[in-house]
C-alpha positions in Angstrom: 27.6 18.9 9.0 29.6 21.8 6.9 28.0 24.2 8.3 29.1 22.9 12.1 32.6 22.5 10.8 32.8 25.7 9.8 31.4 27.3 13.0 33.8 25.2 15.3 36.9 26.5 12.8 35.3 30.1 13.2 35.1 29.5 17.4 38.3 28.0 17.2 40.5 31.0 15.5 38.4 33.5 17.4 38.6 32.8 20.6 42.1 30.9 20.6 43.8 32.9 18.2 47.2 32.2 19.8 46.9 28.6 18.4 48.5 28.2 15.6 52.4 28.8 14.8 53.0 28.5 19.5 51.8 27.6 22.2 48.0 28.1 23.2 46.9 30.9 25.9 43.8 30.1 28.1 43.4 33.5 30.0 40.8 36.8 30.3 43.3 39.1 29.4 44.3 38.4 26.2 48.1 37.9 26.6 50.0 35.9 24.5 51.5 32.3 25.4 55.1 31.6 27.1 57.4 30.8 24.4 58.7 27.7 26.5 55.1 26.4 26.8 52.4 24.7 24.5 49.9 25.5 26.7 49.9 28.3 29.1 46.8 29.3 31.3 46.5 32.0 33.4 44.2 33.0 36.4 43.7 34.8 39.5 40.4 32.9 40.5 40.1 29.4 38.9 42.5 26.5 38.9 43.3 23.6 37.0 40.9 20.4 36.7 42.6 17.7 35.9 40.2 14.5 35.0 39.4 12.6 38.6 38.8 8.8 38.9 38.9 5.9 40.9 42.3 3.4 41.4 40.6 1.3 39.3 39.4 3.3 36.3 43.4 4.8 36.7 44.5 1.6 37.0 42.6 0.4 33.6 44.3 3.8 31.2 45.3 1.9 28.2 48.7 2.8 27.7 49.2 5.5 30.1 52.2 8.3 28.5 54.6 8.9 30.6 53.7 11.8 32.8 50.3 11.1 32.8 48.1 13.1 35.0 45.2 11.9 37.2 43.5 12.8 40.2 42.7 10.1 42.4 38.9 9.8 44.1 39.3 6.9 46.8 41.4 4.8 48.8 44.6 7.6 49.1 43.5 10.3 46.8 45.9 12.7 45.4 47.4 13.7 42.5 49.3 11.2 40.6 51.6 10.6 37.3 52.7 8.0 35.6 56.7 7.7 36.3 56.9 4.6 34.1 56.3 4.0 30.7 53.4 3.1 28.3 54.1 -0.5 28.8 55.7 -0.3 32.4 53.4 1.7 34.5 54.3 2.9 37.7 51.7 5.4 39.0 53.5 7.6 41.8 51.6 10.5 44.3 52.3 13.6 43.9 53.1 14.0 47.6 52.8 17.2 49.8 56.3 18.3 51.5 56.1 17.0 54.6 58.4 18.5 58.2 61.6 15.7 58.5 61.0 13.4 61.5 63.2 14.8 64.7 63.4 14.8 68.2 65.7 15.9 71.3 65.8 14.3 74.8 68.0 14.7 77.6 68.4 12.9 80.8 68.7 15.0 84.2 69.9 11.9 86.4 73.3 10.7 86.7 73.9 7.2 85.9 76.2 4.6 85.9 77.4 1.1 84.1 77.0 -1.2 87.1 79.6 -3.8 85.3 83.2 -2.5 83.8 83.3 -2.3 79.9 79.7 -3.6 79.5 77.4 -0.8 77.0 74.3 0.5 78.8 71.7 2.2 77.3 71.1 6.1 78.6 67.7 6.7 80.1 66.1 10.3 78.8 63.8 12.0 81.3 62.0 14.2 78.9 61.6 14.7 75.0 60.3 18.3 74.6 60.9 18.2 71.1 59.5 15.3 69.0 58.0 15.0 65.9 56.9 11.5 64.4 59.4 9.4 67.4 58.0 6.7 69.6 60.3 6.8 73.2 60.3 4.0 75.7 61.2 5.7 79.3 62.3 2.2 80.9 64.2 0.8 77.8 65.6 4.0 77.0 64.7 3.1 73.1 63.5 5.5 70.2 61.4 4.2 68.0 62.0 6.0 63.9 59.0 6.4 62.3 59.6 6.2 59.0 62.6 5.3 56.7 65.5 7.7 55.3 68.7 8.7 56.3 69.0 10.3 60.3 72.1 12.8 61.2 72.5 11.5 64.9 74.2 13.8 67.4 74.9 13.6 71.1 76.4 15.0 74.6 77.5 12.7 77.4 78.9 13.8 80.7 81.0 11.8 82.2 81.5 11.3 85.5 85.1 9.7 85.8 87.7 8.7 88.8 91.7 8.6 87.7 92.4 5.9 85.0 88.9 4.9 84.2 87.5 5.5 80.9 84.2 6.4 79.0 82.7 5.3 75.8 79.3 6.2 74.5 77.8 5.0 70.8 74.7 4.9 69.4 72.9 1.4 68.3 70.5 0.6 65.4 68.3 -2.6 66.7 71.3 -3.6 69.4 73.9 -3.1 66.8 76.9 -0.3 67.7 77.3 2.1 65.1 80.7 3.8 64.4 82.5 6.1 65.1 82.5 6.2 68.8 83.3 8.1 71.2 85.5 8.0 74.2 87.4 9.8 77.1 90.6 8.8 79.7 91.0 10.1 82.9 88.9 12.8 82.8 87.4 13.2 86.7 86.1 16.4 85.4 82.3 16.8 84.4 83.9 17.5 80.4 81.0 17.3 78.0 81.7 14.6 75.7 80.1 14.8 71.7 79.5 12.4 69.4 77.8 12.6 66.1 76.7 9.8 64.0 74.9 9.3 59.8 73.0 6.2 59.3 70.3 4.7 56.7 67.7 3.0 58.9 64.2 1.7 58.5 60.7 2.6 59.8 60.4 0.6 63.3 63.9 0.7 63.7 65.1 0.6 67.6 67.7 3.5 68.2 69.6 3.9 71.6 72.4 6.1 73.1 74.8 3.7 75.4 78.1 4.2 77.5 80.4 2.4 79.2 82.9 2.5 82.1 86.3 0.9 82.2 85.0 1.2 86.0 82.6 -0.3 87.5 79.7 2.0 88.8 80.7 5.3 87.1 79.4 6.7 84.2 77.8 9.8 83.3 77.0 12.7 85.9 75.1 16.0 85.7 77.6 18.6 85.2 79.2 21.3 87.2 77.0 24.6 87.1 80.0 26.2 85.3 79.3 24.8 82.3 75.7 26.1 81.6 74.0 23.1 81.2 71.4 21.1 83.4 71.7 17.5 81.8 74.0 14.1 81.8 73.0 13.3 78.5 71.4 14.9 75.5 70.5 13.7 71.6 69.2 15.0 68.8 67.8 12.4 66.0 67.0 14.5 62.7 66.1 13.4 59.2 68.1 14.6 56.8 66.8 12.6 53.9 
């Protein structure tokens, strides 16, 4: 038993040497370890194995630290760590960065409220952009596809006679969400903007409406002087 002791000592200082008094240095090149780290490996060809196991095995770690790292073998494997405590264990993913759910549509028909002062939703002809969003053509409803918070921005044209008035605003499940916009007496094809930052939920129902003080006006496809080919554009990004 000595004599074992005294050739895993001898391993020990000869082929760690950096062990004692810092941080240790696994590497091929002898080079010593990062001050800031206790253990600092280095390689060009071979990674890091952390130990792999099932949910359950991770899920039975007596008093996990906190920090604790696992690979996960089944149900959604990944890397994980422990972002609780020893007592209070919460075991989180180490997730991959994923692309932000987006999309922009535009509608090339003219439309119009049928009934004065009444919100109707803007029906989009295409969505040549998308990434994640559900669209209903006849509802004119996107569909978000996953929680967070979405920066909102859009473009009405509207197509007004002297007096009448605009308003456009977009809705979270039916709901109007402020600020607004509107325009007065405008019989010009004016592009109108309107930008929007709300928390919503995965499944929620967003829509871009408008309204006439006038009954059967509403938004129009602009005049060719202004360079675009739409009555109506949005963009729905996530920003967080």
């Amino acid at each position: 038993m000595n004599h074992k002791f005294s050739l895993l000592t001898a391993l020990v200082f000869f082929c760690c040497p950096q062990v004692f008094g810092q941080g240790v240095a696994l590497n091929t090149t002898g080079a010593t370890a990062d001050t800031s780290a206790m253990l600092d490996v280095a390689s060009t060809t071979k990674g890091l194995l952390p130990p792999r196991m099932t949910t359950a095995q991770k899920n039975v770690i007596s008093g996990p630290a906190t920090g604790l790292v696992i690979y996960q073998t089944d149900s959604v494997t990944g890397l994980y760590y422990n972002t609780g405590t020893p007592t209070a264990v919460v075991w989180q993913q180490v997730a991959p960065q994923t692309t932000p759910a987006y999309c922009f549509s535009y509608a090339t028909t003219p439309q119009t409220a049928p009934i004065a002062n009444i919100f109707v939703n803007v029906k989009f002809s295409f969505l040549p952009q998308n990434n994640g969003f559900t669209y209903n053509f006849a509802t004119g409803q996107f569909t978000i596809p996953k929680s967070g918070v979405y920066k909102i921005s859009y473009m009405v044209i509207p197509s007004l006679t002297g007096g009448s008035s605009l308003s456009a605003r977009v809705t979270v499940n039916g709901i109007g969400v402020l600020p607004s916009s509107a325009v007065t007496n405008i019989s010009t094809a004016t592009p109108m903007p309107g930008e929007v930052i709300v928390s919503v939920n995965g499944g929620d129902l967003v829509t871009l409406q408008f309204a006439s003080s006038t009954a059967g006006v509403g938004i129009a496809l602009p005049a060719t002087t202004l360079g675009n080919s739409f009555s109506a554009s949005i963009t729905i990004v996530q920003i967080q």
